[in-house]
VMD Tcl script that builds the backbone (N, CA, C; Angstrom):
set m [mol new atoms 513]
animate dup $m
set s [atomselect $m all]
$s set {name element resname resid chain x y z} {
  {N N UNK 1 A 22.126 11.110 5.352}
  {CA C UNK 1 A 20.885 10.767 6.024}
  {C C UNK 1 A 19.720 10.980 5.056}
  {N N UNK 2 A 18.993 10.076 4.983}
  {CA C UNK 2 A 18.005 10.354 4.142}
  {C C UNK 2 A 16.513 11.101 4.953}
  {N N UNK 3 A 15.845 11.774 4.044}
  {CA C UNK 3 A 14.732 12.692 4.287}
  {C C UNK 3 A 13.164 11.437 4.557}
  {N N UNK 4 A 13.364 11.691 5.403}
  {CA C UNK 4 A 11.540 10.430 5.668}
  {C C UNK 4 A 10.192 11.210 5.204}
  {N N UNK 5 A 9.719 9.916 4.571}
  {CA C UNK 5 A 8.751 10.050 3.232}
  {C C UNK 5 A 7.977 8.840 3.650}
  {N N UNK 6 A 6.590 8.787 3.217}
  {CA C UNK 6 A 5.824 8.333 3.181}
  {C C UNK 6 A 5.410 7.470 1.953}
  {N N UNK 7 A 6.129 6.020 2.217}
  {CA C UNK 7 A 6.016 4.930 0.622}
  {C C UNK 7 A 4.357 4.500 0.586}
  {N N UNK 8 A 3.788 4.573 -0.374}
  {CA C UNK 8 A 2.610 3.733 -0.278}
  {C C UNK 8 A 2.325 3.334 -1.645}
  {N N UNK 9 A 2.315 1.835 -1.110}
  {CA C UNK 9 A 2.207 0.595 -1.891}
  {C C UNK 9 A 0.723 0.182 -1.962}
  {N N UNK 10 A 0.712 0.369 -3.718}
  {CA C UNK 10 A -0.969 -0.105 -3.919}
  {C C UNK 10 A -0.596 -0.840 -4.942}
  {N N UNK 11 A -2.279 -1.752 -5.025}
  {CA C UNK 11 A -2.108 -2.663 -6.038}
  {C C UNK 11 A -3.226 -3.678 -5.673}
  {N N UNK 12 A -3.227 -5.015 -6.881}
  {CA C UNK 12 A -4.407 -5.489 -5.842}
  {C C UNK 12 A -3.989 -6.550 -4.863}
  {N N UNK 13 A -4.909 -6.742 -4.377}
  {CA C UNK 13 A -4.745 -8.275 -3.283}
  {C C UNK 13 A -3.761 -9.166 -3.804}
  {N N UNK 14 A -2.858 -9.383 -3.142}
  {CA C UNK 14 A -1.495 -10.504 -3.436}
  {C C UNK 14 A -0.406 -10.418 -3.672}
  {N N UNK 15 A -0.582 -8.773 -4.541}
  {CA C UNK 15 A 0.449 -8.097 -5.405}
  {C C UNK 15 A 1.766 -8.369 -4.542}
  {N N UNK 16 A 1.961 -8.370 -3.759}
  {CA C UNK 16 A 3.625 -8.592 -2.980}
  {C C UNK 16 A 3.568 -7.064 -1.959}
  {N N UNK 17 A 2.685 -6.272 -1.704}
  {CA C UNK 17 A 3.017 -5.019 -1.167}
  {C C UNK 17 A 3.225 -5.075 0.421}
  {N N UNK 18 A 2.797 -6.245 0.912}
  {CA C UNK 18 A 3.355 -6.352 2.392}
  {C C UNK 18 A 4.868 -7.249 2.549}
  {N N UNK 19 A 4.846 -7.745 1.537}
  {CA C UNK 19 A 6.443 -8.480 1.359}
  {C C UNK 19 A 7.367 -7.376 1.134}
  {N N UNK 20 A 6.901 -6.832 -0.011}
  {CA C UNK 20 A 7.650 -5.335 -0.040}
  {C C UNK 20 A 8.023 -4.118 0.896}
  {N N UNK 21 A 6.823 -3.899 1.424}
  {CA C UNK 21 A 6.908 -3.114 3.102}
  {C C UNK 21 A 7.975 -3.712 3.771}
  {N N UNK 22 A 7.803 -4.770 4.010}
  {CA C UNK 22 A 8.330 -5.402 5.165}
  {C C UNK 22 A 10.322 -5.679 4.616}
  {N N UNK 23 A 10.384 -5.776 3.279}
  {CA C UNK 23 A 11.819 -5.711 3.290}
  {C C UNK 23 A 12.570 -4.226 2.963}
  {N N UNK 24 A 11.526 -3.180 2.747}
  {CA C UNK 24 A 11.942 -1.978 2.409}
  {C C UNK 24 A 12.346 -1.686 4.027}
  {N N UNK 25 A 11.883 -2.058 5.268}
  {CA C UNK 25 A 11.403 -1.481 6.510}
  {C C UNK 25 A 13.426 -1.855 6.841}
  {N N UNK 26 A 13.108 -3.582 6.247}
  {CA C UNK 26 A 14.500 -4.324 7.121}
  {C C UNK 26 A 15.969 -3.364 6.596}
  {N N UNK 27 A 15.344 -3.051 4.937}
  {CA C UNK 27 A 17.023 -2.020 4.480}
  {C C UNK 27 A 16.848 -1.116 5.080}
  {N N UNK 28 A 15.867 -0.319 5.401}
  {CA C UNK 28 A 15.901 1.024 6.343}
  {C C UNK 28 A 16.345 0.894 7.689}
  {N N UNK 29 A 16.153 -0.080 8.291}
  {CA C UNK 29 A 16.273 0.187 9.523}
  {C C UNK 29 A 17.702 -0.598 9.516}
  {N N UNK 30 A 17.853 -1.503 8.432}
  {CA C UNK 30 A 19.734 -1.770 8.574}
  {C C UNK 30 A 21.003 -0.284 8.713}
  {N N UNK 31 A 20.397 0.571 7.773}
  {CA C UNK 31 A 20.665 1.955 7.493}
  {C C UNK 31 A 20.184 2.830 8.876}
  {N N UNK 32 A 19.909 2.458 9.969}
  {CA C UNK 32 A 19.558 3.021 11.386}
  {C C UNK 32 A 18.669 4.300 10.815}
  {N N UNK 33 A 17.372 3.581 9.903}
  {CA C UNK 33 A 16.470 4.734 9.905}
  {C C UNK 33 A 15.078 4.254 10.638}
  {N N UNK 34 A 14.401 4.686 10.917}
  {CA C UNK 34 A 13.336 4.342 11.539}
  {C C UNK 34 A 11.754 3.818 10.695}
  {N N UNK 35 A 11.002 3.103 11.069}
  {CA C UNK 35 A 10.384 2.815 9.858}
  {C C UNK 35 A 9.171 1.858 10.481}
  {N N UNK 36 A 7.780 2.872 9.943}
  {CA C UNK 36 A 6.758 2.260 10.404}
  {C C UNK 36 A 6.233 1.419 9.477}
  {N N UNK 37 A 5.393 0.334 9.136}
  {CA C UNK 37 A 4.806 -0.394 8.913}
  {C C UNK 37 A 3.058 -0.638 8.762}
  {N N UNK 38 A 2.323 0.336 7.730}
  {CA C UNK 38 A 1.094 0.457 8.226}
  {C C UNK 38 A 0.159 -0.648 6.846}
  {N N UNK 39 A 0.176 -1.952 7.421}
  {CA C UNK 39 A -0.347 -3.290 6.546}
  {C C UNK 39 A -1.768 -3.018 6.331}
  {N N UNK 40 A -2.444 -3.206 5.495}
  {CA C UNK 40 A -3.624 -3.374 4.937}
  {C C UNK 40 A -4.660 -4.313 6.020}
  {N N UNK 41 A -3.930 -5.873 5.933}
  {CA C UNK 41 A -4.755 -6.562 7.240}
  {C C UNK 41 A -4.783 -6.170 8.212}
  {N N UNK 42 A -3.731 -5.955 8.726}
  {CA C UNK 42 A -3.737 -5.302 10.424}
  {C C UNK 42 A -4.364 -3.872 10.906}
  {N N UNK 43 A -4.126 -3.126 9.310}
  {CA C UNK 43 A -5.026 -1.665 9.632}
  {C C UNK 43 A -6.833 -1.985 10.485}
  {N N UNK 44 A -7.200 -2.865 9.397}
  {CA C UNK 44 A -8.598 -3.680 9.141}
  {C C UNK 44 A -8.772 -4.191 10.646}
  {N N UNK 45 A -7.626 -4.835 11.494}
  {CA C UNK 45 A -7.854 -5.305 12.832}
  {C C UNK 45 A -7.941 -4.705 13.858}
  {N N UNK 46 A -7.719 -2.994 13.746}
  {CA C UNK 46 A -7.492 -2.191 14.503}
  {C C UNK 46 A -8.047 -0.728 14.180}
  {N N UNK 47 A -7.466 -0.014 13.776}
  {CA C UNK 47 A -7.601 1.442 13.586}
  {C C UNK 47 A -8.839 1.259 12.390}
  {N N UNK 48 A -9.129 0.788 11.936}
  {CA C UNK 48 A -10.422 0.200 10.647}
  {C C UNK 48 A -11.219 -0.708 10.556}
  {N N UNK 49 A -11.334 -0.992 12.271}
  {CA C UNK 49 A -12.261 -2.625 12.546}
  {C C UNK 49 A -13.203 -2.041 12.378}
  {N N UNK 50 A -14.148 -0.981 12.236}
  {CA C UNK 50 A -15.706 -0.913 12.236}
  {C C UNK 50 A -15.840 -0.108 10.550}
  {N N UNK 51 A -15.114 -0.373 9.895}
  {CA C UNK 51 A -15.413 0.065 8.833}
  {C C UNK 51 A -15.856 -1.293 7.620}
  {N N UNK 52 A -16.649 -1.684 6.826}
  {CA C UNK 52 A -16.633 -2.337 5.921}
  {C C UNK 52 A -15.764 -2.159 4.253}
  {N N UNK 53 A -16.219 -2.355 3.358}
  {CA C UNK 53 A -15.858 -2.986 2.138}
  {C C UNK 53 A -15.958 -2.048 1.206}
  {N N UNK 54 A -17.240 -1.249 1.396}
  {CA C UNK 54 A -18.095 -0.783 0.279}
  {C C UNK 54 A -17.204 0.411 0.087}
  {N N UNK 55 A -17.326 1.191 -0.673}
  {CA C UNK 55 A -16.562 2.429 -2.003}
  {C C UNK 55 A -16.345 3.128 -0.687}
  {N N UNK 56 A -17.408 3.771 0.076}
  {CA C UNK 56 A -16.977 5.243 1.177}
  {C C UNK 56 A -16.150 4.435 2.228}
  {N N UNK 57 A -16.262 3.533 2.664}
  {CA C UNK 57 A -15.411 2.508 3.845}
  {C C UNK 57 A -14.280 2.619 3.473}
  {N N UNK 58 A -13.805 2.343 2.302}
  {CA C UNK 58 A -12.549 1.924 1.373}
  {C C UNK 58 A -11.842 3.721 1.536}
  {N N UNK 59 A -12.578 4.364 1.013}
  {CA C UNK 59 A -11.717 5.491 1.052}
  {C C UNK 59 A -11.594 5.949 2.687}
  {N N UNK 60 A -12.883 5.960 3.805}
  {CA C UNK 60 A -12.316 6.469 5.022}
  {C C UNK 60 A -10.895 5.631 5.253}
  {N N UNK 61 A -10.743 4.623 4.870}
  {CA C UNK 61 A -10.048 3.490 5.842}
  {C C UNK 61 A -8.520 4.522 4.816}
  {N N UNK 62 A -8.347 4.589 4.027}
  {CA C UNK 62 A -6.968 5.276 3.052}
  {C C UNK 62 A -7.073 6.774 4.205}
  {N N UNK 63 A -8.060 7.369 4.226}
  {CA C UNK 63 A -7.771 8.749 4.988}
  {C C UNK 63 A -7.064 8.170 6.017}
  {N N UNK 64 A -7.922 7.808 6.861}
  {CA C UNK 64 A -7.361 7.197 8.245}
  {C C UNK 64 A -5.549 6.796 8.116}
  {N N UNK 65 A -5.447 6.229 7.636}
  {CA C UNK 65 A -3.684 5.688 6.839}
  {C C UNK 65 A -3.000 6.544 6.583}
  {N N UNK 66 A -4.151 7.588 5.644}
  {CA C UNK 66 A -2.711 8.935 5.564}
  {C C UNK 66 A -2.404 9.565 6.717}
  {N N UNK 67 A -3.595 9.413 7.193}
  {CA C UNK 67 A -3.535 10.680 8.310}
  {C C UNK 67 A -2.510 10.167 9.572}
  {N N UNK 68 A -2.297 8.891 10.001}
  {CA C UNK 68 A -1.400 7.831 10.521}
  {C C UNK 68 A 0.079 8.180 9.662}
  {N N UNK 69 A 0.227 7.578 8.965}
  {CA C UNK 69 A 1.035 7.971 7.948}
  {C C UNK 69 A 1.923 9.170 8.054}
  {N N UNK 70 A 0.624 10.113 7.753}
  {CA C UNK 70 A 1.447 11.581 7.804}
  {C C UNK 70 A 2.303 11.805 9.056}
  {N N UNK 71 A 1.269 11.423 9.998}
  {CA C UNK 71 A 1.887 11.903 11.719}
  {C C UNK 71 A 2.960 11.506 11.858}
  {N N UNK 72 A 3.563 9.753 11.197}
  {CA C UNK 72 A 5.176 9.173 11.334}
  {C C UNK 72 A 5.478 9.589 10.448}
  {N N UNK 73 A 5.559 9.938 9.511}
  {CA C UNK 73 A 6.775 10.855 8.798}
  {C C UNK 73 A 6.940 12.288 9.303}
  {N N UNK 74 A 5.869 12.745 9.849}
  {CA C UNK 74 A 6.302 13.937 10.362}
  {C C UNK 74 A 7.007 13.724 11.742}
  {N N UNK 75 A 7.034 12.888 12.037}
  {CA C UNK 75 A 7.829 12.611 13.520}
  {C C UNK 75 A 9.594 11.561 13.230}
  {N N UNK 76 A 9.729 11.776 12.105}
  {CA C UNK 76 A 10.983 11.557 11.057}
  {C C UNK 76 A 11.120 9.840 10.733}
  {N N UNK 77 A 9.955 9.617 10.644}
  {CA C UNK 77 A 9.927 8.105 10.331}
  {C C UNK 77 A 9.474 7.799 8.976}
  {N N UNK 78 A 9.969 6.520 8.595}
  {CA C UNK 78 A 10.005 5.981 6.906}
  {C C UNK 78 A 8.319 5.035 7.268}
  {N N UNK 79 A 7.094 5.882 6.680}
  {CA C UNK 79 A 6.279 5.180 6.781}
  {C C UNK 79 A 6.088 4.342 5.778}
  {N N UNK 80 A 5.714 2.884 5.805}
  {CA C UNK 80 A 5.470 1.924 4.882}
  {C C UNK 80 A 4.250 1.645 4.612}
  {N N UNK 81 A 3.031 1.942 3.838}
  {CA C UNK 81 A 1.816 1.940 3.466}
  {C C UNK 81 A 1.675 0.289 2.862}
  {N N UNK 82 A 1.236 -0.225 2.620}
  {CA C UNK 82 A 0.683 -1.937 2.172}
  {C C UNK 82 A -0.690 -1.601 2.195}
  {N N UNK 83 A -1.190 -1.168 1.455}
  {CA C UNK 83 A -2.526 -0.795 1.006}
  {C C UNK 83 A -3.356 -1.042 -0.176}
  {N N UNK 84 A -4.069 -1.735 -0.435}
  {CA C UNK 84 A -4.804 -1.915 -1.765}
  {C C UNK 84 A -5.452 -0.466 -2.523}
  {N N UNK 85 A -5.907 0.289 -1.546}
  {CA C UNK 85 A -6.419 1.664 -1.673}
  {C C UNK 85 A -6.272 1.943 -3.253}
  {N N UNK 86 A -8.029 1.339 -3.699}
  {CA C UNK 86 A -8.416 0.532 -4.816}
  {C C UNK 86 A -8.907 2.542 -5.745}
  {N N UNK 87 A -9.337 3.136 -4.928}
  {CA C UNK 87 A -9.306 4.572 -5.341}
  {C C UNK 87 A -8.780 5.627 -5.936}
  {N N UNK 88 A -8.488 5.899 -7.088}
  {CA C UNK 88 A -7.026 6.618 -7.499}
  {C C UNK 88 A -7.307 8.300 -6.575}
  {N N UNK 89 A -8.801 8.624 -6.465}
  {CA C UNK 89 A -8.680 9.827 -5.553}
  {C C UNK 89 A -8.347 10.045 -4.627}
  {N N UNK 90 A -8.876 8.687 -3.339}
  {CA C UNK 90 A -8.471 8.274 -2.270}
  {C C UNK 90 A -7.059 8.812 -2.294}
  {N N UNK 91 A -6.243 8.094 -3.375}
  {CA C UNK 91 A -4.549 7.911 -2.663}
  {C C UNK 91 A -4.230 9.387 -3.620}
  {N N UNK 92 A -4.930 10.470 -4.327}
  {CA C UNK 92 A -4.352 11.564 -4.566}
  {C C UNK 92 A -4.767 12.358 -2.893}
  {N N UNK 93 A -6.300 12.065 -2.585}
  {CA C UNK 93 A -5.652 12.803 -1.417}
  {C C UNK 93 A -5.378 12.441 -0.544}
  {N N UNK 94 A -4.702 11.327 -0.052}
  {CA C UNK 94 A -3.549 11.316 0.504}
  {C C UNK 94 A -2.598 11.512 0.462}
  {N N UNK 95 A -1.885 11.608 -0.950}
  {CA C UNK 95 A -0.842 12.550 -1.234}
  {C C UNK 95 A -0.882 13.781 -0.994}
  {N N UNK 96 A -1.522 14.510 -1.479}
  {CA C UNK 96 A -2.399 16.630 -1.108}
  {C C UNK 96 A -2.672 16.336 0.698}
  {N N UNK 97 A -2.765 15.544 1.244}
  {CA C UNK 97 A -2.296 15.762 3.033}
  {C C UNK 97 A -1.412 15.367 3.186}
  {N N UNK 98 A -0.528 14.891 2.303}
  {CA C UNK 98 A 1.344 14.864 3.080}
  {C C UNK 98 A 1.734 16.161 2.123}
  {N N UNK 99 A 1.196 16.800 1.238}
  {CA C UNK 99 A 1.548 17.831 0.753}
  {C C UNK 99 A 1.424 19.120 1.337}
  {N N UNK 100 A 0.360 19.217 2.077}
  {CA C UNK 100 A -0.385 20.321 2.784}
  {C C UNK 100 A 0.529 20.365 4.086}
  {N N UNK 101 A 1.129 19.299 4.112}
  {CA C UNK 101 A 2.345 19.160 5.845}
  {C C UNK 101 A 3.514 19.446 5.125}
  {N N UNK 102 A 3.649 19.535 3.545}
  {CA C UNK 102 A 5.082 19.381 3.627}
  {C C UNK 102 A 6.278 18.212 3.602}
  {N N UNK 103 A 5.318 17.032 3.536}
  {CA C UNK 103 A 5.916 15.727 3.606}
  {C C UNK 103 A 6.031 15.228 2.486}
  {N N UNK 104 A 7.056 13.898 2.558}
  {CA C UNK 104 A 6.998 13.661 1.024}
  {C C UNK 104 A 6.547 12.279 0.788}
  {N N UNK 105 A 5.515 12.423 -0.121}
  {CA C UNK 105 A 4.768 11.155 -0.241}
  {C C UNK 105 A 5.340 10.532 -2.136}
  {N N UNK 106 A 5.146 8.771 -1.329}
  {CA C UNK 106 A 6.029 8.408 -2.862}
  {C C UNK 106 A 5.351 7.079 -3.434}
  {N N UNK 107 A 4.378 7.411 -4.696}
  {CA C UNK 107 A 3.775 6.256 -4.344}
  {C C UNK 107 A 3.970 4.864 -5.204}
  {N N UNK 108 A 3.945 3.552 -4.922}
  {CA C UNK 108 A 4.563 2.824 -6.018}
  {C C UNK 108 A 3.119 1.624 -6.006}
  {N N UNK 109 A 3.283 1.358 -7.714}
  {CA C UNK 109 A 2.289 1.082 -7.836}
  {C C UNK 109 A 3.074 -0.858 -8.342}
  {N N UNK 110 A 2.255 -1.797 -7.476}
  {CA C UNK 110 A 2.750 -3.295 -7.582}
  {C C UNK 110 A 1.251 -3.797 -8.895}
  {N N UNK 111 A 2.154 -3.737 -10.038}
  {CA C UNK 111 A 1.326 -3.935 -10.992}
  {C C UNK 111 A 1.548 -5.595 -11.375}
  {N N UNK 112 A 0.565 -6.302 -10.595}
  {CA C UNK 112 A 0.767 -7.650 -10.748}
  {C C UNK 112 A -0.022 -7.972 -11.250}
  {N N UNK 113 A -0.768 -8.745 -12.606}
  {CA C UNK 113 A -1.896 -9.113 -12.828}
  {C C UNK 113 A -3.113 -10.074 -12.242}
  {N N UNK 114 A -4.364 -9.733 -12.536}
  {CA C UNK 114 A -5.159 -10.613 -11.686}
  {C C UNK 114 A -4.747 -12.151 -11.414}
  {N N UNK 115 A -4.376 -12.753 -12.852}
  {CA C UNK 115 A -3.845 -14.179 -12.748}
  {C C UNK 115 A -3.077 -14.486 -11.599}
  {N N UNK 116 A -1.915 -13.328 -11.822}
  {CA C UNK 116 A -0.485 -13.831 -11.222}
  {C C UNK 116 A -1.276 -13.716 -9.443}
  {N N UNK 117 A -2.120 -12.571 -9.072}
  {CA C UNK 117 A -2.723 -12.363 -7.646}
  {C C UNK 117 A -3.215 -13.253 -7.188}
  {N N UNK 118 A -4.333 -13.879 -8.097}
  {CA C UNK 118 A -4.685 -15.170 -7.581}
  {C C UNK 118 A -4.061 -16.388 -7.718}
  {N N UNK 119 A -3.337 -16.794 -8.366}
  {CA C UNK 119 A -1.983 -17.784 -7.942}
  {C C UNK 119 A -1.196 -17.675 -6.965}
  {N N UNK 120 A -0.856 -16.329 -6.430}
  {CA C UNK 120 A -0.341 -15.918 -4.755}
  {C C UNK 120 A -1.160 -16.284 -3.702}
  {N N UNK 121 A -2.536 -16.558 -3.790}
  {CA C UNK 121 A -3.502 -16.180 -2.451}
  {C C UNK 121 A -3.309 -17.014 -1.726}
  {N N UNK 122 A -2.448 -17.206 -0.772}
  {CA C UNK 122 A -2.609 -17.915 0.332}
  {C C UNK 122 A -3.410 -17.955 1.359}
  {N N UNK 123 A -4.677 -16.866 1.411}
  {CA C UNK 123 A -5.361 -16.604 2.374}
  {C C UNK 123 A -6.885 -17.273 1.903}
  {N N UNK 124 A -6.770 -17.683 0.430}
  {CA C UNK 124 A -8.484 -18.133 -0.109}
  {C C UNK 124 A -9.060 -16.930 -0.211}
  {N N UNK 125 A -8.602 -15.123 -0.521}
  {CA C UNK 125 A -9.502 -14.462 -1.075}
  {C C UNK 125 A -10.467 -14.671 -2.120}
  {N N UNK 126 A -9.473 -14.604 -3.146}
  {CA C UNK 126 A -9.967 -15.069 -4.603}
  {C C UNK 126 A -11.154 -16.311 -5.221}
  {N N UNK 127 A -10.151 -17.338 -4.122}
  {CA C UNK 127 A -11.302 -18.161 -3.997}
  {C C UNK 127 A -12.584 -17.735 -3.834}
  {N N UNK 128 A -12.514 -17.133 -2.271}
  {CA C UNK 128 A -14.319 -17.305 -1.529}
  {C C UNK 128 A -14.582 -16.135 -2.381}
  {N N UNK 129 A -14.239 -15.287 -3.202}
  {CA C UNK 129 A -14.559 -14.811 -4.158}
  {C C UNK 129 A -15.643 -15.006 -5.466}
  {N N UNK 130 A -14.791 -16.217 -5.798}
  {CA C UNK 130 A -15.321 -16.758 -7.116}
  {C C UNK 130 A -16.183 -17.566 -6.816}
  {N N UNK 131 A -16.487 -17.919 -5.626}
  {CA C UNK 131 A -17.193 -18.727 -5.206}
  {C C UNK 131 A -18.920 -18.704 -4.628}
  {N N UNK 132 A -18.338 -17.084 -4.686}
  {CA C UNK 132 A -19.355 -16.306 -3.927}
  {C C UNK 132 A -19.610 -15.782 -2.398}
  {N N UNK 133 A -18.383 -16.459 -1.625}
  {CA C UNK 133 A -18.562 -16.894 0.206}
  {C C UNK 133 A -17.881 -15.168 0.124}
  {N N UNK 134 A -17.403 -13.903 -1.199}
  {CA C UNK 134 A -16.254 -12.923 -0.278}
  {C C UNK 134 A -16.851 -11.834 -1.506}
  {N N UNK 135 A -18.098 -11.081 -0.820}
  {CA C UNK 135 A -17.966 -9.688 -1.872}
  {C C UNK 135 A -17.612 -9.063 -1.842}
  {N N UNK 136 A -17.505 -7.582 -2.897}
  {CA C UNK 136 A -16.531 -6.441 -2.955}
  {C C UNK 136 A -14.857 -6.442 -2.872}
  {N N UNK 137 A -14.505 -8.268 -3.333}
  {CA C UNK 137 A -13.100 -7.913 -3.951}
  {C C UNK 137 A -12.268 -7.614 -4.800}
  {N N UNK 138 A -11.786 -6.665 -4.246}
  {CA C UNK 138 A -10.710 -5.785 -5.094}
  {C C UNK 138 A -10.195 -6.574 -6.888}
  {N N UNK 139 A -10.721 -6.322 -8.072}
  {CA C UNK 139 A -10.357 -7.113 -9.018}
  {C C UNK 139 A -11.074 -8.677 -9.302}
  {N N UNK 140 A -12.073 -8.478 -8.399}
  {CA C UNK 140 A -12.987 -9.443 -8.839}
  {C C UNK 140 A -14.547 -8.749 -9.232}
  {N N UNK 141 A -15.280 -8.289 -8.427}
  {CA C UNK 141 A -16.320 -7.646 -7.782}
  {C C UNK 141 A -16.088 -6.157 -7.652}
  {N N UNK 142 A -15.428 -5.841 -7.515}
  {CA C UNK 142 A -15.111 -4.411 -6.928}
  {C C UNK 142 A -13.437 -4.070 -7.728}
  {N N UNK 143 A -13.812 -2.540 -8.371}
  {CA C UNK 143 A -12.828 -2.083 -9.024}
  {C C UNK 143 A -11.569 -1.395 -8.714}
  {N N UNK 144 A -10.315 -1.769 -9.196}
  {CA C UNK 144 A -9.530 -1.101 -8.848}
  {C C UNK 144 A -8.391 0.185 -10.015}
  {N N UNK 145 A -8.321 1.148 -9.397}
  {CA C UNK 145 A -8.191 2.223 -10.930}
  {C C UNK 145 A -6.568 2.299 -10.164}
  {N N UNK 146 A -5.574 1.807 -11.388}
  {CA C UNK 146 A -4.500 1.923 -10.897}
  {C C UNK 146 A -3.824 3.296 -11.446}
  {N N UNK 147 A -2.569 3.962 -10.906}
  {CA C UNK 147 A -2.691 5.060 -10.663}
  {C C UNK 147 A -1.861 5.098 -12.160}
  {N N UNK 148 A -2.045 6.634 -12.123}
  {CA C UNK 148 A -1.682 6.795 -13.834}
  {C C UNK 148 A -0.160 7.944 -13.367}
  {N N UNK 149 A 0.164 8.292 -12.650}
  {CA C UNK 149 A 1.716 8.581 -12.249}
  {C C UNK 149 A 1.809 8.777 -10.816}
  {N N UNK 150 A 2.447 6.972 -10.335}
  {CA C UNK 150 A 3.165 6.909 -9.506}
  {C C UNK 150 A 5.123 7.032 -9.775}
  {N N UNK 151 A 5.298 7.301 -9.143}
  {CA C UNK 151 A 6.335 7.618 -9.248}
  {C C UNK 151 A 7.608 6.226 -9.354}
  {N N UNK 152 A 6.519 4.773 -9.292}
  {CA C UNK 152 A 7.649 3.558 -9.542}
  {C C UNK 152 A 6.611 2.537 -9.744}
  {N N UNK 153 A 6.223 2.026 -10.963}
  {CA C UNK 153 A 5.466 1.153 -11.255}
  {C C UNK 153 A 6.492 -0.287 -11.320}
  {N N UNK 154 A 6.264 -1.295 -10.483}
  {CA C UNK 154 A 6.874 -2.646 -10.069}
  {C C UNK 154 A 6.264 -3.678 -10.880}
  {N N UNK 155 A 6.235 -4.368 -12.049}
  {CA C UNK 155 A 6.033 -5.684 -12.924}
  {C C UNK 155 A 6.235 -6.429 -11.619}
  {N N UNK 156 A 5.367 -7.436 -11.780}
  {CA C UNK 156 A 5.386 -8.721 -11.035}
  {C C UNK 156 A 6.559 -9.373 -10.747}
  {N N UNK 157 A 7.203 -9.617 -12.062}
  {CA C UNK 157 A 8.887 -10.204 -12.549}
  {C C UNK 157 A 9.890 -9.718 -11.712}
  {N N UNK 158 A 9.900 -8.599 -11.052}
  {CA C UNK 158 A 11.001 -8.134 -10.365}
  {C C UNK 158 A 11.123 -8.534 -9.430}
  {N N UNK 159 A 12.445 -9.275 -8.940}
  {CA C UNK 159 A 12.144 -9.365 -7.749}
  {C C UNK 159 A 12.732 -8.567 -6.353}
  {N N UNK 160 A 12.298 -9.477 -5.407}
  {CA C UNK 160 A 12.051 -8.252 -4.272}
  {C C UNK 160 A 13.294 -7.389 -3.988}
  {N N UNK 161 A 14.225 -8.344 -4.369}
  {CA C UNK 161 A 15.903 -7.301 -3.895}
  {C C UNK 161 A 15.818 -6.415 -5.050}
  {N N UNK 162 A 15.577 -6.656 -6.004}
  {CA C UNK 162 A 15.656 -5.370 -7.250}
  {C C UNK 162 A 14.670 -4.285 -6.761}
  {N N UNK 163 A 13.294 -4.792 -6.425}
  {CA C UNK 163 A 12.435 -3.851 -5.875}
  {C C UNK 163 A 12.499 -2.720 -4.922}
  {N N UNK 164 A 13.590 -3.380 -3.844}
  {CA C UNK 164 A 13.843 -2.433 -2.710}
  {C C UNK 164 A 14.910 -1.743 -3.112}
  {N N UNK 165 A 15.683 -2.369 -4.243}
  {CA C UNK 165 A 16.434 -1.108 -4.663}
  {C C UNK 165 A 16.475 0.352 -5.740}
  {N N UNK 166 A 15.358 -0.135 -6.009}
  {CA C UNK 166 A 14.390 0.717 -6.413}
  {C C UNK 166 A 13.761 1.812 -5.722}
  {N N UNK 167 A 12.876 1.197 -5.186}
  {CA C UNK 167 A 12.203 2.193 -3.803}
  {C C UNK 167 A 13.490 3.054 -3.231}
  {N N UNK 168 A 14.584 2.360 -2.763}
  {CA C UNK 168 A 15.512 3.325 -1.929}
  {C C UNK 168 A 16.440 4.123 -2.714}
  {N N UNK 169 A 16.155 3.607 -3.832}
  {CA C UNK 169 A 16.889 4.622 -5.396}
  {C C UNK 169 A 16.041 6.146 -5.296}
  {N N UNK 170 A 14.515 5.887 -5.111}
  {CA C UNK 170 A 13.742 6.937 -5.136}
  {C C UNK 170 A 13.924 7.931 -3.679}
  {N N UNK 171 A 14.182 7.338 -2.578}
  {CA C UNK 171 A 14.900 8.233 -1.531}
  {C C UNK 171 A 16.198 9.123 -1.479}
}
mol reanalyze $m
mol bondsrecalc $m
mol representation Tube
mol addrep $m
């Protein structure tokens, strides 16, 4: 049986980290483990609708996540983070509050380059970006400090079945 830990996937906009969530969730729960799902967009639609863009928004909205986060792994669930959480402090302390519980936080960093991100965007970030219609994005406008030891840095090139076997290598 494996020990439930708290994955969180950063990187910027496109990087693959909700594709990734979402097939790390399907091997876990093939393996009858339990496994939450906490997406970047959907955080934003709900538990982070009144927060904006700007630097302090960005980090409440990562607290808020850990603190979510923490509560399902402490209730023995495989939480799945999909987070841009563009902050390298932000996501240290969110690590130091799954530390302070005792939980184990694991974080992997989807190092995709800007090019390759904006060749993914299916949503027109990048675009209304460059365009001017989308400020404060992540790797356009607004900076992102990627982390200097996560515990599984992911190249673009890999793909997703190698990826998740990766991640569940680290469990």
């Amino acid at each position: 049986m494996l020990a439930p830990a708290t994955i969180w996937l950063t990187g910027l906009p496109c990087s693959g980290k909700t594709t990734l969530a979402n097939a790390v969730a399907a091997a876990l729960r093939a393996k009858h483990h339990g496994a939450l799902i906490l997406d970047g967009d959907e955080v934003r639609k709900t538990l982070s609708a009144d927060l904006g863009f700007d630097a302090m928004s960005r980090d409440e909205n990562v607290r808020r996540v850990a603190a979510v986060a923490a509560l399902s792994t402490a209730s023995q669930l495989f939480s799945l983070v999909a987070l841009v959480s563009p902050h390298r402090a932000a996501r240290d302390a969110a690590r130091a509050h799954h530390a302070e519980r005792g939980l184990r936080f694991i974080e992997v960093h989807l190092a995709a380059p800007l090019s390759v991100c904006e060749a993914r965007d299916v949503k027109g970030l990048y675009a209304r970006a460059r365009s001017g219609k989308a400020k404060d994005v992540t790797g356009v406008d607004a900076p992102y400090e990627a982390p200097l030891a996560a515990e599984l840095t992911l190249p673009h090139e890999v793909p997703v079945v190698s990826a998740v076997e990766r991640v569940l290598a680290l469990l």
